[in-house]
Phi, psi and omega in degrees: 000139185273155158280131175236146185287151198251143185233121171297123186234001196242104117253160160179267191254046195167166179225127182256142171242294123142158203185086170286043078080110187244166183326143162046056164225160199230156164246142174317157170272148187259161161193144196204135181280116181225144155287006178183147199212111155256160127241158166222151212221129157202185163132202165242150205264302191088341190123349173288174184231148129326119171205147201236124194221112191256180167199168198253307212270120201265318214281332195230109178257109148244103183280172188236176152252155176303121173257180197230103153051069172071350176259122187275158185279099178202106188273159182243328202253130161313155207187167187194133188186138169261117168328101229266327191207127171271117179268172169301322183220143199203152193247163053032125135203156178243158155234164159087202165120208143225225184275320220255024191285146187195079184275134139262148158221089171267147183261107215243129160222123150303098171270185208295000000 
């Protein structure tokens, strides 16, 4: 799985992060001490699916996915949800997809 660089497209009372995403591809992870976390995910899917993932742990990181209120975050669809338990650090990842998968994804974080 490839890594894609997170490009900060925001700063101010808030931080935006952006992640352009083609199949089987993941995003570096971002991190920010925040009270509050959206995304938001559109573009063409291709057949992939989104799934949004945080960890606590910067030296050894096992992300879990991320939940929206009991739901987990893992768009078929554009889409838009806020982030239920603020991890330290959170991703991006796409699976499946094809040639024409071409996913945005932004992070909106409030910090403390």
């Amino acid at each position: 799985m490839t890594d894609t660089t997170a490009i900060t497209i925001h700063r101010g009372p808030g931080v935006v992060v952006k992640w352009n995403l083609k199949a089987d591809e993941q995003g570096q992870w971002a991190t920010e001490e925040c009270r509050a976390i959206s995304v938001q995910v559109y573009g063409d899917f291709g057949g992939a699916k989104c799934s949004i993932e945080g960890t606590n742990d910067r030296e050894a990181p096992a992300f879990k996915l991320a939940k929206s209120f009991n739901d987990d975050m893992v768009f078929e669809v554009p889409g838009f949800a806020g982030v239920e338990a603020m991890p330290r650090y959170i991703r991006p990842r796409l699976s499946g997809g094809d040639s024409s998968t071409d996913v945005t994804v932004l992070i909106y974080m409030v910090p403390l």
